[in-house]
C-alpha positions, -999 to 999 in steps of 0.1 A, spaced: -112 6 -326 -146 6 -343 -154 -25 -362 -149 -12 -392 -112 9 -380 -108 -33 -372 -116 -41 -407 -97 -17 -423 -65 -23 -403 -69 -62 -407 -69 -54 -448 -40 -40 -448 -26 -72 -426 -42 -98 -453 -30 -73 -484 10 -78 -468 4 -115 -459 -7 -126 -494 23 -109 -515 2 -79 -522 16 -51 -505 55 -52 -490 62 -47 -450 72 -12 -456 37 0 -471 20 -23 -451 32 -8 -418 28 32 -433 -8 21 -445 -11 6 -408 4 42 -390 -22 59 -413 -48 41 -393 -35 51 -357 -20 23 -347 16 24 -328 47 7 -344 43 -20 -320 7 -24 -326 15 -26 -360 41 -50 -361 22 -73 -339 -8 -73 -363 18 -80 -396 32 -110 -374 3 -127 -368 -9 -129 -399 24 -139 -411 38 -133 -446 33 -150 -478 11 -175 -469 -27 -166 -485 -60 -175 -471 -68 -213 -468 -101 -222 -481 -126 -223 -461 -161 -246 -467 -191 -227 -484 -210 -241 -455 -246 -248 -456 -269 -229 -476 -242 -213 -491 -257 -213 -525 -244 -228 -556 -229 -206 -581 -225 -220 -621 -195 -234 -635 -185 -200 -648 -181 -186 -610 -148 -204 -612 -136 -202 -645 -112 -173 -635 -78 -169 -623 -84 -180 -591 -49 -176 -581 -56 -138 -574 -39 -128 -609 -58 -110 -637 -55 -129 -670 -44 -108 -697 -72 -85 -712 -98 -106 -692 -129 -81 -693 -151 -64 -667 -181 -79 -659 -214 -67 -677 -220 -46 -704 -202 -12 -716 -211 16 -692 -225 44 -700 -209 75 -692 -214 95 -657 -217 126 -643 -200 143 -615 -226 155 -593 -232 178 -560 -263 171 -540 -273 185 -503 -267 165 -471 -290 155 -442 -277 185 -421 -279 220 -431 -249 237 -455 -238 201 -462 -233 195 -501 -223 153 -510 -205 144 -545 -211 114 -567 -210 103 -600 -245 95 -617 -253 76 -644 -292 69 -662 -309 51 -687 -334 70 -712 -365 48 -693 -355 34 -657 -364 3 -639 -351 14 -613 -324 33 -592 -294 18 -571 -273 30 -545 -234 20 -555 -207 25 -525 -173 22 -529 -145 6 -516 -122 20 -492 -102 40 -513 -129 60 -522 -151 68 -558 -127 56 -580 -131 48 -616 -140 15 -611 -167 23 -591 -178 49 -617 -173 19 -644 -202 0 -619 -228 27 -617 -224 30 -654 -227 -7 -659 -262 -5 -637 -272 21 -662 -264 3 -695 -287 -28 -678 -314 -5 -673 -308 16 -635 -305 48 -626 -273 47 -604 -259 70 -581 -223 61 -567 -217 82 -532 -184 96 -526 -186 92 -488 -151 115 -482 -175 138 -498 -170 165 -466 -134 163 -465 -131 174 -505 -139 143 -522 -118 110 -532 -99 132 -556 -85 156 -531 -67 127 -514 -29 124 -534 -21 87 -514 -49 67 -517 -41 53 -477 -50 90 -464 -85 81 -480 -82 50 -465 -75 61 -432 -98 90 -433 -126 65 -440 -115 46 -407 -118 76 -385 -156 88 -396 -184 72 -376 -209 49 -384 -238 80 -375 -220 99 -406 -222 74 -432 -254 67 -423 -267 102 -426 -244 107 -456 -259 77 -475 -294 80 -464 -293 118 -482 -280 97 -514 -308 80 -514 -335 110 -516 -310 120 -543 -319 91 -564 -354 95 -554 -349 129 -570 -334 115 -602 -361 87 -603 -389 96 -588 -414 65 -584 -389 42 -595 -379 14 -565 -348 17 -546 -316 -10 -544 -279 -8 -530 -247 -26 -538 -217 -19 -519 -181 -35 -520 -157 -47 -498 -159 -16 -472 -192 -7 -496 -207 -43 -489 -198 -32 -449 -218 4 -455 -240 -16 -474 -252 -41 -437 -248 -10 -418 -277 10 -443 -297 -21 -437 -295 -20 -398 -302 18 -398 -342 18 -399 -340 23 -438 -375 17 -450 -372 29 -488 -347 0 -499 -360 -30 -520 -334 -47 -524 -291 -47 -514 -265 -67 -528 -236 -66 -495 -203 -79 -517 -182 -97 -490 -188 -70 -468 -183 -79 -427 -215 -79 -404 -215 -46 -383 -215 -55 -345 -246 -60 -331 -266 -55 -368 -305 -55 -363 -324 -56 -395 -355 -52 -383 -362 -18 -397 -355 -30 -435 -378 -45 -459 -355 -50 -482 -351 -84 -502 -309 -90 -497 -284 -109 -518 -252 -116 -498 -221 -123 -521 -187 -138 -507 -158 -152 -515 -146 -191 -504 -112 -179 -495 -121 -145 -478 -117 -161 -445 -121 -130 -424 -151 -114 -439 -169 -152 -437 -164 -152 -404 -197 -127 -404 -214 -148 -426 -234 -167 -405 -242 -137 -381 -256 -123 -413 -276 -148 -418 -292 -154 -384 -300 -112 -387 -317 -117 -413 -337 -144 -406 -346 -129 -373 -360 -100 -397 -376 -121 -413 -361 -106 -451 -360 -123 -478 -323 -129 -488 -300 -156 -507 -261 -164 -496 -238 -171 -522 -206 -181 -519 -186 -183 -547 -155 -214 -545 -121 -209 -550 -118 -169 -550 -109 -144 -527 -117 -108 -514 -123 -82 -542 -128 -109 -567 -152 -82 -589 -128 -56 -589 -112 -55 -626 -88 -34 -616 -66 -54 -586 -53 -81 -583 -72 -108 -570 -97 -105 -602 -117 -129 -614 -136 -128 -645 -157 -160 -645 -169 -157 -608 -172 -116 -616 -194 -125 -645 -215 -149 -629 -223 -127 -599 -233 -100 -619 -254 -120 -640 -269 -127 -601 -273 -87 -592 -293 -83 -623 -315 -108 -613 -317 -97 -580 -329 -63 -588 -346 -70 -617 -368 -94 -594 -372 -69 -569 -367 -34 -583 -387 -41 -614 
């Protein structure tokens, strides 16, 4: 397994153990990924059932988010008609650009403000570009960015073309790192294209916050600033080749994610980057995602409010 197969098989495991997902999806999401019926079964046992995450310490230099962070349901739970964080988006674009290599063409939805700050890179989950991550790009365009969310199943048809939202899953977990690296680098001449002169950013989430620490480690000079939401370390990561400023989100009770977190923040020191770690208490994985369950509108809000900063400090 890759690290990031790893990742996306242990998901699945923390998905079934926390009430989200029963045995029987859990172990066809699991066969998806390649792994034998034994193999499977093993992984589902030792995470057991039912039981959550236990919270973890921030630890050190963790950052301190605002009251709001935890103002949410941080039992996992959406509250009825809590909203998405930020503003209305604006609407986006389906759009076909050319790959790295020849005769390759990449989707993504694009979205853009009448006068640009600046221009951000938005990756996806690991279901794909799904609405939600649409509703982000066009979010980053009502607050002023040019945004560009990737569809990185782009060569195999797009997101859409996948019926079960595991095959896109699993198709995700059998590409290589070397193709979402070529795949996202081409995205980012594409929003060069859309706005020229305008500085470059990232944000990526869950399996996105992952892309987004493997962009970072790829000798990606054009990048001002990246917002990695609990996304794991890749193995072996070496910033050296960035210069971008980064702001690390995660989540208190994402246990299995923070146990990168302080890898992360040796790489970057070693790169000598400038970068903030926030932790924010009391939520878990996928806290920004409006549209599952482990929500959280208060800590959502809050780290948004945080992104904007971010880029507005370092994208313009």
């Amino acid at each position: 397994m890759t690290s990031f197969h790893r990742y996306l098989a242990e998901e699945v495991a923390v998905d079934h153990a926390e009430g989200l997902i029963p045995r029987r999806e859990a172990l066809h999401r699991l066969t998806l990924l390649g792994l034998a019926a034994p193999a499977a079964g093993a992984l589902l046992a030792a995470r057991g059932t039912g039981r959550g995450n236990a919270t973890t310490p921030a630890g050190p230099g963790a950052g301190t988010p605002s009251a709001s962070a935890t103002s949410g349901a941080a039992s996992g739970t959406p509250p009825d008609g809590a909203p998405p964080a930020g503003p209305p988006p604006l609407s986006t674009e389906e759009i076909i650009f050319p790959g790295a290599e020849s005769g390759v063409t990449l989707r993504g939805a694009w979205a853009a403000p009448a006068d640009p700050r600046g221009a951000v890179l938005v990756i996806h989950e690991n279901r794909g570009l799904t609405d939600h991550i649409r509703s982000v790009a066009g979010r980053l365009a009502a607050d002023g960015y040019c945004a560009l969310a990737v569809d990185l199943l782009s060569r195999e048809g797009g997101t859409a073309s996948f019926e079960d939202p595991a095959q896109a899953t699993a198709t995700l977990g059998r590409l290589s790192p070397e193709r979402f690296v070529s795949d996202m680098k081409a995205a980012l001449g594409e929003l060069e294209r859309g706005a020229p002169g305008k500085r470059l950013g990232v944000a990526g989430f869950c399996f996105g916050g992952a892309m987004t620490w493997l962009l970072l480690s790829s000798d990606e000079p054009r990048l001002s600033a990246a917002v990695p939401f609990y996304g794991p370390l890749p193995d072996d990561a070496d910033l050296s080749g960035s210069r971008a400023a980064v702001l690390a989100i995660y989540a208190e009770r994402d246990d299995r994610v923070n146990a990168t977190r302080d890898q992360a923040r040796t790489a970057l020191e070693r790169a000598g980057l400038e970068h903030e770690i926030v932790t924010f208490p009391g939520v878990n994985h996928a806290f920004f995602n409006d549209t599952g369950p482990r929500y959280d509108a208060g800590a959502a809000a809050e780290a948004y409010r945080r992104v904007l900063d971010w880029f507005g400090r370092h994208l313009g």
